[in-house]
GUDRENDO-54830 format. One record per residue (C-alpha): residue number from 1; residue in three letters; x, z, y. Coordinates in nm, 4 decimals, decimal comma, padded with zeros to 6 digits. Layout:
! residues N
SITE   nr  rest        xx        zz        yy
SITE  NUM   ALA         X         Z         Y
...
END
This chain:
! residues 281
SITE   nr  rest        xx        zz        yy
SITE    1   UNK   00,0000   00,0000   00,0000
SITE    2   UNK   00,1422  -00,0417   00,3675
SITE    3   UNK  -00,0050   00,2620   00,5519
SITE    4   UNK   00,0827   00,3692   00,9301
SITE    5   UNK   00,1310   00,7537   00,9919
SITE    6   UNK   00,1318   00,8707   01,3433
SITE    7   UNK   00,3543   01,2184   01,4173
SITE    8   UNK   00,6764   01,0492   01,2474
SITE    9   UNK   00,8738   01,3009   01,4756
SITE   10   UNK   00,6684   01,5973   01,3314
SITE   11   UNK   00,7511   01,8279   01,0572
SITE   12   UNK   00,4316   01,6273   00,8724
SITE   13   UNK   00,4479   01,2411   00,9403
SITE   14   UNK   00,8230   01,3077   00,9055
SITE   15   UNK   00,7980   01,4526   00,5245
SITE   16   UNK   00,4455   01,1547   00,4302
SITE   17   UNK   00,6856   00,8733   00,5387
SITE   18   UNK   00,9632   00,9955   00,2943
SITE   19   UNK   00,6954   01,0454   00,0218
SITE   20   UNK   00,5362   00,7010   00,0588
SITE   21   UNK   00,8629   00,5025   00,0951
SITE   22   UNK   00,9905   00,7274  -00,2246
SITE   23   UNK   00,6875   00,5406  -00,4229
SITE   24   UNK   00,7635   00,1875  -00,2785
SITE   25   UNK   00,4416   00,2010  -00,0441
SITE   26   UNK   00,5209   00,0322   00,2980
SITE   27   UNK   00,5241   00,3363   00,5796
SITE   28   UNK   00,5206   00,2301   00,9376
SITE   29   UNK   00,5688   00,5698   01,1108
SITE   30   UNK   00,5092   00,5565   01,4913
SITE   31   UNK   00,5353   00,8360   01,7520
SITE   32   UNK   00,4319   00,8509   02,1274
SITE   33   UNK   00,6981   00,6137   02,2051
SITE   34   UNK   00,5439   00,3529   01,9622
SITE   35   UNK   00,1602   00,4571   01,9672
SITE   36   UNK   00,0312   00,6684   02,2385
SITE   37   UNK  -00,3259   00,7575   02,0609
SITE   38   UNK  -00,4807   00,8305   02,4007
SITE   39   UNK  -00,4363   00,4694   02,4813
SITE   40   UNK  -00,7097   00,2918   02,3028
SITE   41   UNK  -00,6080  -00,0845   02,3382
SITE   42   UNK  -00,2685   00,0425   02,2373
SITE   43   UNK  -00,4240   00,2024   01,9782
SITE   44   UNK  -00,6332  -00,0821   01,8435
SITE   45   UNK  -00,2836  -00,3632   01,9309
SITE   46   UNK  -00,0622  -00,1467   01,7068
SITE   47   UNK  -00,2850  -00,0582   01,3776
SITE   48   UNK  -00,4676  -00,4061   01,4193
SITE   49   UNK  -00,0888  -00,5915   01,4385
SITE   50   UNK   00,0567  -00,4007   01,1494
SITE   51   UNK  -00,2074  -00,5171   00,9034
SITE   52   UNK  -00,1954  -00,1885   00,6891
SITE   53   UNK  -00,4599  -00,0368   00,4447
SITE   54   UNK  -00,4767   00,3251   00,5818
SITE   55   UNK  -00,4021   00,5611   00,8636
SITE   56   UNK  -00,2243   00,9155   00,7969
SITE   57   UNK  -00,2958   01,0471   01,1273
SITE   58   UNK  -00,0390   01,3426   01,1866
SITE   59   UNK   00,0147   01,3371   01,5300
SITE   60   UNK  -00,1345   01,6518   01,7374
SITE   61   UNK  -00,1141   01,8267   02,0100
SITE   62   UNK  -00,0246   02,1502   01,8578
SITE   63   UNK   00,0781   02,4466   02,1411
SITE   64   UNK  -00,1808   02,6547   02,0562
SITE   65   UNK  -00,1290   02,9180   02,3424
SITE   66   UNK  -00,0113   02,6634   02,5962
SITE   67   UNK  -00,3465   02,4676   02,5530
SITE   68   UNK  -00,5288   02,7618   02,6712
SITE   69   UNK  -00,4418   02,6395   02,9857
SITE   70   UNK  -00,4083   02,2433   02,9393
SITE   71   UNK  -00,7190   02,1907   02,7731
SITE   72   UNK  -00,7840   01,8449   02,8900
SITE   73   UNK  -00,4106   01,7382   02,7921
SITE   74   UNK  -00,5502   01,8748   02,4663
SITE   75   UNK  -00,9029   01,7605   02,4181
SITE   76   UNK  -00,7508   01,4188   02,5522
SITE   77   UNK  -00,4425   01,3910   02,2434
SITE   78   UNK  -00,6859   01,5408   01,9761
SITE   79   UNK  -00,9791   01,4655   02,0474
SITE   80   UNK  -01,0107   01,1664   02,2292
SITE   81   UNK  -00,6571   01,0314   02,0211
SITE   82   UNK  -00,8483   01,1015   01,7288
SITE   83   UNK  -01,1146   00,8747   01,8007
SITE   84   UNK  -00,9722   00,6302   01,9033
SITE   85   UNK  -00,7707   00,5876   01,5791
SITE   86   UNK  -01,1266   00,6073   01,3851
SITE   87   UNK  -01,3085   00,3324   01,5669
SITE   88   UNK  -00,9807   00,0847   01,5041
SITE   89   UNK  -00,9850   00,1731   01,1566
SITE   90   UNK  -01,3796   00,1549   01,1395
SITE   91   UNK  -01,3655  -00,2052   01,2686
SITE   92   UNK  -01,0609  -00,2606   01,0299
SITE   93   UNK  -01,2679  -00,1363   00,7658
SITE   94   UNK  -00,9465   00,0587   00,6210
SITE   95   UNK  -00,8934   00,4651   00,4680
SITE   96   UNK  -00,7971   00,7338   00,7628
SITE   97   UNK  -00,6653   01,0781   00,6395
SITE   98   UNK  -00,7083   01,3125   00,9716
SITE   99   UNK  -00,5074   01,6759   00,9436
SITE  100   UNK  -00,6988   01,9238   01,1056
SITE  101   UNK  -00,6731   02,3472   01,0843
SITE  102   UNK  -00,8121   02,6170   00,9812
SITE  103   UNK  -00,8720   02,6879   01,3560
SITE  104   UNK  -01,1976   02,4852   01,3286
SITE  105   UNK  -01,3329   02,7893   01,1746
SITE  106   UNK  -01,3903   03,1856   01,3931
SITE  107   UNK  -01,1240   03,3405   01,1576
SITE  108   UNK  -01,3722   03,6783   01,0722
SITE  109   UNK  -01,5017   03,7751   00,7327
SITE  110   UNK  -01,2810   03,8085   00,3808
SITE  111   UNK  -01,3972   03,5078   00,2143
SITE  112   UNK  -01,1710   03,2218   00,2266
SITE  113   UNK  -01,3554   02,8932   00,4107
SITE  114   UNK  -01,4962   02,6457   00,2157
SITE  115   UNK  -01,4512   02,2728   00,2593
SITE  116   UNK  -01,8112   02,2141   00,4187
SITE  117   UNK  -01,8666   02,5802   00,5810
SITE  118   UNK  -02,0072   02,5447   00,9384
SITE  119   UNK  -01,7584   02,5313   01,1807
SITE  120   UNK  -01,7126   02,7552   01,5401
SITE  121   UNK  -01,3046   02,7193   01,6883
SITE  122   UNK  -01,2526   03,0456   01,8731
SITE  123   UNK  -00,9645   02,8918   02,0474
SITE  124   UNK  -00,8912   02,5250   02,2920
SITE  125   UNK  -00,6977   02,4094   02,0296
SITE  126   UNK  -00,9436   02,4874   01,7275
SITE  127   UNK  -01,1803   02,2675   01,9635
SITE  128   UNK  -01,0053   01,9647   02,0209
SITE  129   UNK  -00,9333   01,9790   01,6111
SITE  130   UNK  -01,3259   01,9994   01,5139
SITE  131   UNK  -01,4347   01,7114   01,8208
SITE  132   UNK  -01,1501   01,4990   01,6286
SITE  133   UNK  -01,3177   01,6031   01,3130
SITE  134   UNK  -01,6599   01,4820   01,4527
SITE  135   UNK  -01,5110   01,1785   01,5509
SITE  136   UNK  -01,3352   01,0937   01,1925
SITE  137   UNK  -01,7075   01,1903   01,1023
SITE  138   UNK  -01,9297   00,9270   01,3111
SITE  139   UNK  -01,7301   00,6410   01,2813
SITE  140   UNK  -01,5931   00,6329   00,9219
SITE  141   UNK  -01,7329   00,6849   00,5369
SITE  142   UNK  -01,3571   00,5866   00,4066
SITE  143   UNK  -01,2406   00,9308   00,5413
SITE  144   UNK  -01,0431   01,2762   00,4504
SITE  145   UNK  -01,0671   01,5408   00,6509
SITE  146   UNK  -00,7625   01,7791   00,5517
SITE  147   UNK  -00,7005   02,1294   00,6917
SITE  148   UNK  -00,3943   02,2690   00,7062
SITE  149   UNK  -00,2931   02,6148   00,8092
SITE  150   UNK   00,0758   02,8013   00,8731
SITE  151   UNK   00,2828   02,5006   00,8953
SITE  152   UNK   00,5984   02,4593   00,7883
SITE  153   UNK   00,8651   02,2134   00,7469
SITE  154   UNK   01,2350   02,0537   00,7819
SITE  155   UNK   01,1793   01,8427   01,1049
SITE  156   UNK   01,0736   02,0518   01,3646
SITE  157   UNK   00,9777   02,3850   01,4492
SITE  158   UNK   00,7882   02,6759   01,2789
SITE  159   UNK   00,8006   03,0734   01,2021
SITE  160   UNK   01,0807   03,0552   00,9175
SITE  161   UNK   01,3562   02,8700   01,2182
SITE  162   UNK   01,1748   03,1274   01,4671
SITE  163   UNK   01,2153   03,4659   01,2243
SITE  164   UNK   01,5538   03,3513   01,1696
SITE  165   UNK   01,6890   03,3048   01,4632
SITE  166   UNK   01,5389   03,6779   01,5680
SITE  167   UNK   01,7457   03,7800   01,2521
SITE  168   UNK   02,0899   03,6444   01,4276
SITE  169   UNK   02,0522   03,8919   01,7218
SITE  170   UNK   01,8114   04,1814   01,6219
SITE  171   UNK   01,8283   04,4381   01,3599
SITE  172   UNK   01,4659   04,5248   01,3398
SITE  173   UNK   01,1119   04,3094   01,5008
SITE  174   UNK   00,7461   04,3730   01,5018
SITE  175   UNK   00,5370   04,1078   01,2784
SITE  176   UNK   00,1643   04,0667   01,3155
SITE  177   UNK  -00,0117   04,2717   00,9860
SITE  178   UNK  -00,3802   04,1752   00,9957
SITE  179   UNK  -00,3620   03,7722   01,0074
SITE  180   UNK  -00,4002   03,6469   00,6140
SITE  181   UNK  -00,3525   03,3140   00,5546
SITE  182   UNK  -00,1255   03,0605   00,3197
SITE  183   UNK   00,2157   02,9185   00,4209
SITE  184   UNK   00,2117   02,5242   00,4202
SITE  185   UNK   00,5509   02,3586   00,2958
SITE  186   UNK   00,5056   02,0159   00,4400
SITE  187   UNK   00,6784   01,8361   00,1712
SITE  188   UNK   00,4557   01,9803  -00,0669
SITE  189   UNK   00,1290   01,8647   00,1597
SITE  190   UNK   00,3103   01,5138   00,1847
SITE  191   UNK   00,2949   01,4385  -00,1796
SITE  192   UNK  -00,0548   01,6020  -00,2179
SITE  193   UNK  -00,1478   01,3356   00,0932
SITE  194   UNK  -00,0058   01,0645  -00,0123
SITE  195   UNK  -00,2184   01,1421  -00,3451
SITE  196   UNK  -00,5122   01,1354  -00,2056
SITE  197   UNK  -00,4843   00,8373  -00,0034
SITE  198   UNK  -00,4084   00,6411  -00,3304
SITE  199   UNK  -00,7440   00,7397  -00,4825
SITE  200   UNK  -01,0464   00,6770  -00,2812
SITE  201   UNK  -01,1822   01,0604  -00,3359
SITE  202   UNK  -01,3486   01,0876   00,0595
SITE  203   UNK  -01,4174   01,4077   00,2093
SITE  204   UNK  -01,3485   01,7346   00,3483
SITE  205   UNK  -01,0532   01,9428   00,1583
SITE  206   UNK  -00,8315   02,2519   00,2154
SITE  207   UNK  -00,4643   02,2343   00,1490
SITE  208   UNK  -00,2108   02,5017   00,1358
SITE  209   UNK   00,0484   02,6772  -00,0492
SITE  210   UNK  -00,0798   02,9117  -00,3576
SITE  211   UNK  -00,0967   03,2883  -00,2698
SITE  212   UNK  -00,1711   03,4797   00,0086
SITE  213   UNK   00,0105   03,7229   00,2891
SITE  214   UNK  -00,0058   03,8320   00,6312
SITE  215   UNK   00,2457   03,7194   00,8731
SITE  216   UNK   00,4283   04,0693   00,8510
SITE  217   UNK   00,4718   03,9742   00,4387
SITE  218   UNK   00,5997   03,6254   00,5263
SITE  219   UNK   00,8475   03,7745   00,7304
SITE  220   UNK   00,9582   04,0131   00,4952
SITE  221   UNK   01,0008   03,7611   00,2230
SITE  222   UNK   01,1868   03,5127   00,4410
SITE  223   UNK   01,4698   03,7617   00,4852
SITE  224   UNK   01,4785   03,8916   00,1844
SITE  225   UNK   01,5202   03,5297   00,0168
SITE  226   UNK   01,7315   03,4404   00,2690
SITE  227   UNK   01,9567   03,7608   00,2206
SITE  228   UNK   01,9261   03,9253   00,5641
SITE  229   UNK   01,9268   04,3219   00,6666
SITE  230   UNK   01,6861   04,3451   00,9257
SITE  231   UNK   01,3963   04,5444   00,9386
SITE  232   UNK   01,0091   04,4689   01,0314
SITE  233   UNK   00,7516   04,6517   01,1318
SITE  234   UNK   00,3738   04,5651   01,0784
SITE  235   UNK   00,1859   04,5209   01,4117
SITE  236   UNK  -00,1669   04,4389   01,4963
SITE  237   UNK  -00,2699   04,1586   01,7036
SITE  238   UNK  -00,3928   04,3597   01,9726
SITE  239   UNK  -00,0002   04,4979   01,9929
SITE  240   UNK   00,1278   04,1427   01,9973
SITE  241   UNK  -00,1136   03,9992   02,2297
SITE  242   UNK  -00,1314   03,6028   02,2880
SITE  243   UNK  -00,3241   03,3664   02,5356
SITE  244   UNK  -00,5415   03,2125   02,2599
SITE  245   UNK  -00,6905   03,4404   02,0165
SITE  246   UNK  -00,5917   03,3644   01,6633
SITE  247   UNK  -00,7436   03,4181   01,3431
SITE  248   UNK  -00,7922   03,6986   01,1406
SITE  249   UNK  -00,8736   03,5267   00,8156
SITE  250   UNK  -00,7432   03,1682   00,6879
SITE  251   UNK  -00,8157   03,2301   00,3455
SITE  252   UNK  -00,9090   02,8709   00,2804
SITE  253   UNK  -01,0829   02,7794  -00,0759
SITE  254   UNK  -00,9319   02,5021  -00,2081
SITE  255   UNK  -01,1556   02,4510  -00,5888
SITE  256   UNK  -01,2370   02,0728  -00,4510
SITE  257   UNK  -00,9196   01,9506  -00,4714
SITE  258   UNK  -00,8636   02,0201  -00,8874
SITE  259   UNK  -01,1884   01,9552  -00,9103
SITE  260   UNK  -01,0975   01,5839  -00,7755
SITE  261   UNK  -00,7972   01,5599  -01,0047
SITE  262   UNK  -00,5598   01,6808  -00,7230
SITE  263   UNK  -00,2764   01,9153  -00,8426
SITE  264   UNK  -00,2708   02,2337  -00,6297
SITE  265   UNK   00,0613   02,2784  -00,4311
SITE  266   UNK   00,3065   02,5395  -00,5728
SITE  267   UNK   00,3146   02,9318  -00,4481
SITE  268   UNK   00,4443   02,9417  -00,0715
SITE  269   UNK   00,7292   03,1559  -00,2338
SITE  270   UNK   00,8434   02,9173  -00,4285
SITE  271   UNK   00,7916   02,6915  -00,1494
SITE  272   UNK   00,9947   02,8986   00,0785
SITE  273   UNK   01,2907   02,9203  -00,2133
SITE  274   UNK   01,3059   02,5563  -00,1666
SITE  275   UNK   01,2960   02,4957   00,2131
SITE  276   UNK   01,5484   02,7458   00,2883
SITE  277   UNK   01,8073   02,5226   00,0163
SITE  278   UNK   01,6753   02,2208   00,1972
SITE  279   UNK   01,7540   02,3587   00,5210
SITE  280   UNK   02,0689   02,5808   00,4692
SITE  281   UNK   01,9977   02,7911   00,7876
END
């Protein structure tokens, strides 16, 4: 298949360009420089000339506290961007796999979020995620809607670079204790994407690591795989306070995908074992 993912300088396009080229599809990976997706005749000029099959759409606007107060910078690269890319590839008539969050969701309760559970963002950036999600929704049938949550990956950054960095210049830090979610190992999520967009399985689907923690248990595990002596102390998020309010709980149910034949990513330890020998930090 030739398929164009947008993001190529993001921890995600980055790893699904690597995956598809590994398995001799055709990946034409474009960034802002290439694509800007809030430029709708660019939009259409660039998927329309490259003649491909699908769109891995990747690209997002993803400063979560710093939309807070750029929300139309925000609404206008996820939202509008979004749509954009869904009415070129509705007139194309080809497959679009849109990343969203977990952020689409109020983050209360203990249950983890089901694929088709009514959504309310308590945050700018879990808006602009669900309007892109209603736009993947009007304009296409040959859609997946994939949430994500506590990204991680090679190119770019995230809380592993950011905890270990701390860990060069601090012998003990305060990590947020009452946020549960699942780590996301990008490479992991590439090969599960690049999975789906083979099949034509449509729909809504949660992806993450295996296992749960709290951000305070990430942190722990992160230096003790990566063999450093610093201590952390849980926190709640009213201690650590941030601009846009985050979510408590992004337990996120992910039964559809084996149920579609899709193999369930490994633990996010065993993810983590293998980023950090990736990496070498």
């Amino acid at each position: 298949m030739k398929i164009l993912v947008t993001g190529v300088k993001g921890q995600l396009g980055y790893d699904v360009v690597n995956e598809l080229e590994k398995r001799g599809h055709t990946a034409i990976g474009v960034d802002v420089e290439e694509m800007d997706i809030t430029d709708a005749a660019m939009v259409e000029k660039v998927i329309t000339d490259a003649g491909v099959e699908a769109v891995i759409h990747c690209a997002a606007y993803t400063a979560v506290d710093a939309a807070e107060e750029n929300r139309d910078v925000c609404m206008r690269v996820n939202a509008e961007g979004t749509e954009n890319i869904a009415k070129v590839c509705k007139n194309l008539d080809i497959k679009m796999i849109y990343i969203s969050t977990d952020y689409v969701f109020d983050g209360e309760g203990n249950r983890p979020w089901e694929p088709d559970d009514e959504r309310h963002p308590l945050n700018v950036y879990g808006e602009s995620k669900y309007q892109g999600e209603l736009a993947v929704e009007k304009y296409l049938e040959k859609y997946y809607i994939v949430r994500i949550a506590w990204v991680f990956g090679v190119n770019g950054k995230n809380f592993i670079k950011t905890m270990l960095n701390l860990a060069k210049n601090h012998t003990e830090i305060n990590v947020v204790n009452d946020q549960i979610g699942s780590p996301t190992y990008t490479f992991d999520l590439a090969r599960l994407l690049v999975d789906m967009v083979e099949t034509d399985k449509y729909g809504h689907y949660h992806a993450t690591n295996e296992g749960l923690c709290t951000w305070y248990e990430f942190a722990k595990e992160i230096f003790a795989q990566a063999g450093k002596k610093i201590t952390v102390y849980p926190v709640t998020s009213d201690e650590f306070p941030a601009k846009a309010k985050r979510p408590h709980n992004s337990r996120m149910d992910k039964t559809k995908l084996a149920k579609n034949g899709f193999s369930l990513l490994p633990t996010w330890q065993d993810a983590l074992k293998r980023y950090l020998m990736e990496t070498e930090i």
